[in-house]
N, C-alpha and C positions, 0 to 999 in steps of 0.2 A: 316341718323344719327339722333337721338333725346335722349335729355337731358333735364333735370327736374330741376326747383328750386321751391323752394317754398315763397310766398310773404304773407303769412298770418300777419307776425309778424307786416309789415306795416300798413295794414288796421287796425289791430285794435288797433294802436298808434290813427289813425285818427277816430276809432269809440270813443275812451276815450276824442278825440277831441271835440265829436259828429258830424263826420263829414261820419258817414258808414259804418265804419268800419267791421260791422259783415258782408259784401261780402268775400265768402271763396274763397280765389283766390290759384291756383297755375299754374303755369306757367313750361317751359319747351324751353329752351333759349341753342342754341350752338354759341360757335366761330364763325366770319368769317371765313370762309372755304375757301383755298388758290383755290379749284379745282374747285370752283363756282358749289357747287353743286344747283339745285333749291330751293327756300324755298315757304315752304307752310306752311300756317297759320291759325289752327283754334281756336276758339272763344267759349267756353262752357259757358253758361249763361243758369241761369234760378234759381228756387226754390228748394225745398227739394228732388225731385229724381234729379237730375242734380249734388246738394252737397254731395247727397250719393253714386255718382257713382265714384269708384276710377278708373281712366285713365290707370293704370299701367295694371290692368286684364284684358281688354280687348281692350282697343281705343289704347294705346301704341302696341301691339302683331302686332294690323292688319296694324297699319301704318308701320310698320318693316317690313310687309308683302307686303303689295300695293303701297309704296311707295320705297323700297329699295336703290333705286339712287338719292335719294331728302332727304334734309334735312326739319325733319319736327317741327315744333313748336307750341307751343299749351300754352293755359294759362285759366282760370277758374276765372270767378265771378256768385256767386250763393248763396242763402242762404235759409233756408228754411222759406214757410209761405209769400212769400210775392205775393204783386200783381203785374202784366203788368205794371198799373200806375210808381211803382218807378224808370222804364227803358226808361218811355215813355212823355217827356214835354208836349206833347199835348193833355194828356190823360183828362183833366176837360174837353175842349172845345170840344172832341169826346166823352164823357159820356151824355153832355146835347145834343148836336145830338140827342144822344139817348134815351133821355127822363129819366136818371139815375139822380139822387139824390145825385149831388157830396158830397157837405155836410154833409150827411148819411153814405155815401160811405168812408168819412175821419174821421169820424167823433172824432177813436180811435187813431187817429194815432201820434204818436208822431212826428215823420219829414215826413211832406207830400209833400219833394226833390225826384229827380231822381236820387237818389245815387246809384246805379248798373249801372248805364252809362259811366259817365265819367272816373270811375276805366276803365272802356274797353278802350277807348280811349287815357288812357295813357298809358298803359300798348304797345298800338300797338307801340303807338309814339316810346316807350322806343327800340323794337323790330326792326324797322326797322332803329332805329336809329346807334343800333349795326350791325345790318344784311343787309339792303339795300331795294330793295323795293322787296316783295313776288310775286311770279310765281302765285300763288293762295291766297284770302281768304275764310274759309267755317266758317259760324255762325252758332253752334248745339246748339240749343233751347230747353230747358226740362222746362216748367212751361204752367201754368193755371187753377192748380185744387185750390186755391184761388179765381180767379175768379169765376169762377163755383160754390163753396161754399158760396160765398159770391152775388151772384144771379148777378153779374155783364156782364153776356156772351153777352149782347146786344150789349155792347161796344168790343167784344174782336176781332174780324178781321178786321176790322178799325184801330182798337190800335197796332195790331200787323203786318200789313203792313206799317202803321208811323215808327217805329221802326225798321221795315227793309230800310225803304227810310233814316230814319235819318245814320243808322250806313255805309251807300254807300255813305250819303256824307261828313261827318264826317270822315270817314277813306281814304275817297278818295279812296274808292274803287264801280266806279259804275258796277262790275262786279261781286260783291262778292256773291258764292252760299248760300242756309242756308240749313240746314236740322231741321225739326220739327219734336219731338217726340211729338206725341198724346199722349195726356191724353187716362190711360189702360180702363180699365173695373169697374174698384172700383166702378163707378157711374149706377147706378141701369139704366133699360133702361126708366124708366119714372122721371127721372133725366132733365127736360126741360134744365138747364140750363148749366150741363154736356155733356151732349150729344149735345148741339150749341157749345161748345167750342170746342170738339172733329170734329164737321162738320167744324168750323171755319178755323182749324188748316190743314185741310187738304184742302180747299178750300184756303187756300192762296198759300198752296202750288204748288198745282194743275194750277194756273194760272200764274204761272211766271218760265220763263223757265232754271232760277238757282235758280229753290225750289225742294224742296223734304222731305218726310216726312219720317220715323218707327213708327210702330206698337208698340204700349207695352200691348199690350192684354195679353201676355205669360209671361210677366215678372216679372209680382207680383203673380203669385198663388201661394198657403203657406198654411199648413196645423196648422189647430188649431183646438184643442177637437175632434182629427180624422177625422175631416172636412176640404175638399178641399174649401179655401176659396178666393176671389180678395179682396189683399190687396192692401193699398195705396202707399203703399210702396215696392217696386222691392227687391226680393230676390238676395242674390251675384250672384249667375248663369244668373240671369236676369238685371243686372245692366252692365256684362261684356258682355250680347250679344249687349245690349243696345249699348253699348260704338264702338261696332264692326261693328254695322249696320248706326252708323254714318259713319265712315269711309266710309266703302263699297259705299255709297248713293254718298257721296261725291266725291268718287273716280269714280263713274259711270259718272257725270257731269264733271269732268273734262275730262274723254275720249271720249265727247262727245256720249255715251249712254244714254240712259232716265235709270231713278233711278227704282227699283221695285214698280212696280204699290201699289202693296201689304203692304208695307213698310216692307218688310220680306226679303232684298238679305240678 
């Protein structure tokens, strides 16, 4: 069973706050369920392919599909354009690690807070608060081509294994899977600092054995001036496999299978 609500109209009560507001959230919340069906929980976070992907075309179908006997629940903070840093508290003290130029690196920034965090952790609160405690949770990751852009990749597997340690203990869940969508192709192959965040993203994944990654190599090709081109941004067709191959990844680890090596189930 899964159901949808949408929570935008809050956040941006608190972005007029200035408190964040521009995290695009929507959520996906059922009744207690008298026949105790299982719940399972996932987490879409990240930047502008993550807020462009609608749930309904293809991450809703296949959980209707993979998970049939389970009630499933889902919610979205994502906005487009931002960096790792705003999700990650530890992110100044792992940039100087890395010999990055926080200062530089903030230099533009108007709130240099981790505001895409704590929406996630209340949102679960809210969640479990009505539903009890989840059979599962899975964190789908779509960002980093900010970093990348912004020559920051030195700091990005450090920052993004922080961030998975902070939301297992934070949500009190130390079992929780994640699936990482790699950064596609958009970034040329002599892209140093694209192509580290792309090896990043899958090296974390690779080494922790409730991670897993997708491909988006195939999800932005898009034709301009009769020219097949990688764009930055995922076509519908490629936004709905996106959303589908989380599921599948996720649903692979919880049946205790290994995820497609490829990031292509």
């Amino acid at each position: 069973m899964l159901q949808h609500d949408t929570l935008s109209s809050r956040f941006n009560l608190v972005w007029a706050m200035g408190l964040a507001a521009w995290a695009s959230l929507a959520a996906s919340v059922a009744p207690a369920q008298a026949d105790e069906k299982p719940l399972h929980v996932f987490i879409l976070s990240g930047q502008s392919n993550m807020a462009g992907m609608d749930p309904k075309l293809g991450f809703e179908p296949e959980t209707k599909k993979l998970f049939p006997a389970a009630n499933v629940v889902y919610f979205k903070v994502a906005r487009g354009g931002q960096p790792i840093r705003h999700w990650v508290a530890q992110w100044d003290e792992i940039a100087r690690k890395h010999g990055i130029d926080v200062a530089a690196a903030r230099a533009k920034e108007r709130d240099s807070k981790t505001i895409y965090y704590q929406p996630i952790l209340d949102r679960f609160a809210e969640i479990v608060k009505e539903q009890g405690p989840p059979a599962s949770v899975t964190f789908c990751w779509m960002q980093g081509e900010r970093d990348a852009r912004g020559r920051l990749s030195a700091a990005y597997a450090d920052a993004l294994r922080q961030l998975i340690t902070n939301l297992r203990r934070d949500l009190q869940q130390p079992q929780m899977q994640f699936v990482i969508g790699r950064l596609s192709d958009f970034g040329k192959p002599d892209d140093e600092h694209w192509q580290a965040v792309r090896q990043a993203q899958t090296q974390v994944a690779g080494e922790d054995k409730h991670g897993a990654w997708v491909d988006c190599d195939d999800l932005n090709d898009k034709m301009k001036n009769g020219a097949k081109v990688d764009d930055l941004h995922y076509t519908r067709e490629g936004y709905e496999l996106l959303g589908r191959r989380y599921v599948r990844q996720a649903k692979a680890m919880l049946d205790g299978q290994k995820p497609a090596a490829d990031g292509r189930p």
